[in-house]
C-alpha positions as CSV (number, residue, x, y, z in Angstrom):
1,X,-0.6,-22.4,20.8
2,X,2.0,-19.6,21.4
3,X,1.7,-16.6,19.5
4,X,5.3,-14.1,19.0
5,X,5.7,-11.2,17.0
6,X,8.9,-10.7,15.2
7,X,11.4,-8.0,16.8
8,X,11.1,-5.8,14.1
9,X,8.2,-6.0,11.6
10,X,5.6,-3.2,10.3
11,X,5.5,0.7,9.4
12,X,9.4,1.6,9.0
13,X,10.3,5.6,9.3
14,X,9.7,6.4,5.6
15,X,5.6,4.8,5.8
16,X,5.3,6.7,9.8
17,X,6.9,9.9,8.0
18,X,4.6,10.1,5.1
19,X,1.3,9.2,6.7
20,X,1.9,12.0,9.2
21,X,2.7,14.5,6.5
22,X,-0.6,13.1,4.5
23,X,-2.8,13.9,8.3
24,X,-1.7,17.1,8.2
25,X,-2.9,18.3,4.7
26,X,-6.4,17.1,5.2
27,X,-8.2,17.3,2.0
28,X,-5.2,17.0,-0.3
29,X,-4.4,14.3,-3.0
30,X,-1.6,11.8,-3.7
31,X,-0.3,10.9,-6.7
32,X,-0.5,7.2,-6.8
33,X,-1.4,5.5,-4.0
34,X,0.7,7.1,-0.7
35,X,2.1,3.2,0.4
36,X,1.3,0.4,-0.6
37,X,-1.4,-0.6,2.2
38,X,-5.1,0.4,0.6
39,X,-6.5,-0.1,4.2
40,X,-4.4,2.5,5.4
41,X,-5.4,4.3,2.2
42,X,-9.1,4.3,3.1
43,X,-8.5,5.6,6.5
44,X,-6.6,8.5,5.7
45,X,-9.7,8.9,3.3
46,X,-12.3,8.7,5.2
47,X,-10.8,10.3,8.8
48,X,-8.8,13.1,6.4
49,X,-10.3,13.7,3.2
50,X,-6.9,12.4,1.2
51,X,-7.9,11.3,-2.3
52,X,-6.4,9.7,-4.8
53,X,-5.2,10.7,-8.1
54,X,-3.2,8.5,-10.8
55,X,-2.4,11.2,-13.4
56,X,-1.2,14.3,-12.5
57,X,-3.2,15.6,-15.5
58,X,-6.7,14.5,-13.0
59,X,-4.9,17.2,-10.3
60,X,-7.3,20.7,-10.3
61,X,-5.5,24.1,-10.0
62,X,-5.1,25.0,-6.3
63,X,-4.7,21.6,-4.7
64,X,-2.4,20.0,-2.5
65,X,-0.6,17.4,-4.0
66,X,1.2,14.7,-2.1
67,X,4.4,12.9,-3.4
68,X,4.1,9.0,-2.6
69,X,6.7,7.3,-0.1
70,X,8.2,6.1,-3.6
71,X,8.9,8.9,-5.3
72,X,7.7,9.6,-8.7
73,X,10.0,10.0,-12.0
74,X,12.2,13.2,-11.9
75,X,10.6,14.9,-15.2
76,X,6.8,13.9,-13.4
77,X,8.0,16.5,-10.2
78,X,9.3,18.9,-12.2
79,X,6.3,19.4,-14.6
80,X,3.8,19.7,-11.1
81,X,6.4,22.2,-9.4
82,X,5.4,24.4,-12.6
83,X,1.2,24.2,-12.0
84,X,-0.5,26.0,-9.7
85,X,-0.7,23.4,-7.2
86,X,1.0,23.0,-4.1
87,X,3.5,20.0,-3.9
88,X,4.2,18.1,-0.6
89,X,6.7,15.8,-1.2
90,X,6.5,12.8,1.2
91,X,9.2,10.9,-0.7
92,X,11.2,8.7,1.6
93,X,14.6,10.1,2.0
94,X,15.6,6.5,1.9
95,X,14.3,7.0,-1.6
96,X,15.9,9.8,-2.0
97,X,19.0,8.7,-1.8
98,X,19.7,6.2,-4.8
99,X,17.8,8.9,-7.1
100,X,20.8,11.5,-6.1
101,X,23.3,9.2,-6.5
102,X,21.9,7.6,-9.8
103,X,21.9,11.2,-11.3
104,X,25.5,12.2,-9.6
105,X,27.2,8.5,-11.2
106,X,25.0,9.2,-14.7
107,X,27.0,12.9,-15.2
108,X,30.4,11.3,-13.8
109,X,29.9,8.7,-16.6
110,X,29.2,5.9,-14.9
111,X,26.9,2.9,-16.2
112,X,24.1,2.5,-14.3
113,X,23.1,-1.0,-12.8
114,X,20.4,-1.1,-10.5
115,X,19.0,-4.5,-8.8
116,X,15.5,-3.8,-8.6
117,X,11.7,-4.8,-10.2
118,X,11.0,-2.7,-13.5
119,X,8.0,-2.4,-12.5
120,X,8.0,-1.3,-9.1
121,X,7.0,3.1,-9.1
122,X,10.5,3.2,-6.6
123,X,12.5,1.9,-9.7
124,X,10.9,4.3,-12.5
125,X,11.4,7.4,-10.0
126,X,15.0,6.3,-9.6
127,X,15.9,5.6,-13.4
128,X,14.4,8.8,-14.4
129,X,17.8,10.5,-12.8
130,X,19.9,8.6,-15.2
131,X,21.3,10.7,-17.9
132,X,22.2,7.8,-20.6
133,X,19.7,5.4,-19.1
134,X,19.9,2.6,-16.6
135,X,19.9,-1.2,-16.6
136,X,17.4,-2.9,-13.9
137,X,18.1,-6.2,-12.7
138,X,16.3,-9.0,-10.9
139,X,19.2,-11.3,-9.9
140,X,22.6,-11.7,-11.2
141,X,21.6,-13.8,-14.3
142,X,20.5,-11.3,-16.3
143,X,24.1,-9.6,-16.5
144,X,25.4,-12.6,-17.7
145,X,25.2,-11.8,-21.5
146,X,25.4,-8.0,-20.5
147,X,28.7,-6.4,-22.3
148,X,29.9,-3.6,-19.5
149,X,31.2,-0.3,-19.5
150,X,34.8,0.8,-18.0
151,X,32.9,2.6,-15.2
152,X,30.1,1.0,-13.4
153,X,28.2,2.1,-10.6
154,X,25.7,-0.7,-9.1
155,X,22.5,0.3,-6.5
156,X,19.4,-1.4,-5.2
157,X,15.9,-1.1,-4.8
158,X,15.7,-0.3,-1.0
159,X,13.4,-3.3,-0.1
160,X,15.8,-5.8,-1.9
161,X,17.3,-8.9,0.1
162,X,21.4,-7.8,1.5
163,X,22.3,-11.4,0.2
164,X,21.3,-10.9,-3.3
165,X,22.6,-7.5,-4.2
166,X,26.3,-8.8,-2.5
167,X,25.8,-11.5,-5.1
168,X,25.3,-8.8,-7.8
169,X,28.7,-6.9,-6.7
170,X,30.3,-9.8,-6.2
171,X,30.1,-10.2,-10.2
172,X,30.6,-7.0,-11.3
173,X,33.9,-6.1,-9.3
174,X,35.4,-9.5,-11.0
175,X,34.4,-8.2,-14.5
176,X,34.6,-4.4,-14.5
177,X,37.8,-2.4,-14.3
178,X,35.6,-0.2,-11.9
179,X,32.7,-0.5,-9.9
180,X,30.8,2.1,-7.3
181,X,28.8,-0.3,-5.1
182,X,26.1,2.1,-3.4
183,X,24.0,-0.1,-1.0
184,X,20.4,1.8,-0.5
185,X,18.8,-1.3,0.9
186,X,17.1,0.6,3.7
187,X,17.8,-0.6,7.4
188,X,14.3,-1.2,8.4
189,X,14.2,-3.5,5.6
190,X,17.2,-5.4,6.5
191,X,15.8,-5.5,10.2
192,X,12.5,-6.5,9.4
193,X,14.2,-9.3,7.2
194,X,16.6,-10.7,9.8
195,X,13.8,-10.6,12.4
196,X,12.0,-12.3,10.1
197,X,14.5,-15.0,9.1
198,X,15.2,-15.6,13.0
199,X,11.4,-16.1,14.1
200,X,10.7,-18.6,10.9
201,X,13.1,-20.6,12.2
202,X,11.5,-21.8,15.1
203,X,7.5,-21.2,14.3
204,X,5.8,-23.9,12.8
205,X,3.7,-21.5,10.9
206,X,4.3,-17.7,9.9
207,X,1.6,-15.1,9.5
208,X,3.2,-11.8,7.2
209,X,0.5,-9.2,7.0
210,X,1.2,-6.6,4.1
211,X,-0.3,-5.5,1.1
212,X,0.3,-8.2,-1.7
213,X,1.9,-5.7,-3.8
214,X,3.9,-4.0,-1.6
215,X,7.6,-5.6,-2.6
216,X,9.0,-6.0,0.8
217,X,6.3,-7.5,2.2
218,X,6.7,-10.2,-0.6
219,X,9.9,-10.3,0.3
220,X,9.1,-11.2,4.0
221,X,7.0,-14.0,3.0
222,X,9.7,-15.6,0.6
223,X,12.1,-15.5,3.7
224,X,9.6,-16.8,5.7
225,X,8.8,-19.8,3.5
226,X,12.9,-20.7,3.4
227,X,12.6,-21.8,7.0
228,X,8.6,-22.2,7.5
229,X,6.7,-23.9,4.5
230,X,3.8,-23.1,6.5
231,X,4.1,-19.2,5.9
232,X,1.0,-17.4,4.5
233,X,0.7,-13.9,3.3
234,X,-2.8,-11.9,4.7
235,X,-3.5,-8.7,4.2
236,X,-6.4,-8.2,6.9
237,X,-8.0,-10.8,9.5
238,X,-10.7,-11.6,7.6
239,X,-8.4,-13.8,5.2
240,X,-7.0,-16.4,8.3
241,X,-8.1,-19.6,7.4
242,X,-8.3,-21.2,11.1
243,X,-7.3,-24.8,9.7
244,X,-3.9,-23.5,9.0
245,X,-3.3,-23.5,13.0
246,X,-4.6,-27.3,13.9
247,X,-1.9,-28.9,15.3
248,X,0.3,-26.0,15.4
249,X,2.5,-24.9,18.8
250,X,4.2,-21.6,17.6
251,X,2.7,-19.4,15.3
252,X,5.0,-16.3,14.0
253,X,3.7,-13.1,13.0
254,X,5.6,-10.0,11.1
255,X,4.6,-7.6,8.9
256,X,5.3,-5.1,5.8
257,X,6.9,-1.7,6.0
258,X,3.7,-0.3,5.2
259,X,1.3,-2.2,7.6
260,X,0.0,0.0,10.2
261,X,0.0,-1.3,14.2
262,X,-3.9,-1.5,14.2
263,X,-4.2,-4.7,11.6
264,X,-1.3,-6.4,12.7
265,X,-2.6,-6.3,16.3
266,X,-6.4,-7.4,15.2
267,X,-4.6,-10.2,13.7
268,X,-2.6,-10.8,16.2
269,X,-5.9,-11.0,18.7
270,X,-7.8,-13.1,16.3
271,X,-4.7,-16.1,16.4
272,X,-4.8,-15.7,20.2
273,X,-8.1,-16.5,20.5
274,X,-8.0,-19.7,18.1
């Protein structure tokens, strides 16, 4: 059986930025969990003393806090900037960038529209920079019964698929007498997504290795499965099932933004070895 890897696939700059920043302020804390990979989590752990913290109310005078890749609601940051603890903020500046614009668009009047998961800690750091609030969508259905503002100014989660959010501006430029379309879909994400889409379409079976709630990792997999219905999300070696391979003669693997090298090549090793 042949074994490729997808072209692009794993740690994109935000994950590589904010795991180095996390090594370097060994016995420090995040708030929340830094990415969304709890392997990685338990190495910086146990090879750097970085603990984890859900509350900021848990975080002790004097410590050194770390901001997760995702950013955490604008009113969150400014309460810890006023303890006595020392912030490090390892917020992706991809995930900067739609919380700057959200807050510039809010004061200019705009409506806010952002296609994202409700859910997801990226998308409550972003809407807490909205002045008057913010609408979060998960596809363009839900704006259907929506009644619009003059001014409307539409952004995306940054793991979100291209395709999708076009769909979304699509329908709001044919209903809005003006629309801001900012697109913060990050570029790794849109690489590791093409890549992604190109390798399922020749493997007979796709590996995606990622944290099963990391969002673009889920995303991966649902790409995966539009071409491969043989595609299987893993999040370490030790859940390959080796019946999935019988049979098999090219077996894709990729991986989530915030999968580090060292699993996807044990994986990777283990399928070669089948």
């Amino acid at each position: 059986m042949e074994v490729l890897l997808a072209k692009k696939l794993g740690f994109c700059f935000g994950v590589r930025r904010a795991i180095k920043i996390a090594e370097k302020n060994k016995n420090g804390f995040t708030l929340g969990p830094l990415i969304h990979n709890y392997q990685e989590i338990n190495r910086l752990k146990n090879d750097f003393n970085v603990r984890l913290k859900e509350t900021y109310d848990d975080v002790q005078d004097g410590s050194t806090l770390i901001i997760r890749t995702h950013g955490i609601p604008k009113q969150t940051l400014e309460h810890l900037r006023k303890k006595p603890v020392q912030v490090v903020d390892a917020t992706c500046p991809f995930v900067t960038k739609p919380q700057q614009i959200v807050e510039e668009m809010s004061k200019e009047g705009y409506e806010i529209v952002i296609f994202g998961d409700v859910e997801h800690p990226e998308i409550k750091g972003v809407m807490s920079y909205a002045e008057s609030g913010a609408i979060v969508i998960a596809d363009v259905q839900e704006l259907h019964t929506h009644k619009f503002k003059r001014k409307v100014a539409l952004i995306s989660q940054t793991t979100k698929q291209v395709e999708k959010f076009s769909e979304i501006a699509s329908y709001l430029v044919q209903r809005c007498s003006e629309v801001r379309v900012f697109n913060t879909i990050c570029n790794a994400t849109f690489d590791n997504q093409r890549a992604c889409k190109d390798l399922s379409q020749k493997a007979d079976i796709m590996i995606v290795v990622g944290g099963k709630t990391s969002a673009n990792t889920k995303q991966l997999l649902s790409i995966a499965l539009e071409s491969c219905k043989d595609s299987y999300l893993i999040e370490n070696v030790d859940e390959i099932d080796d019946g999935w391979f019988v049979g098999k003669k090219l077996c894709g693997i990729t991986a989530g933004a915030s999968t580090p090298d060292w699993i996807v090549e044990r994986v990777t090793e283990h399928i070669k070895r089948l």
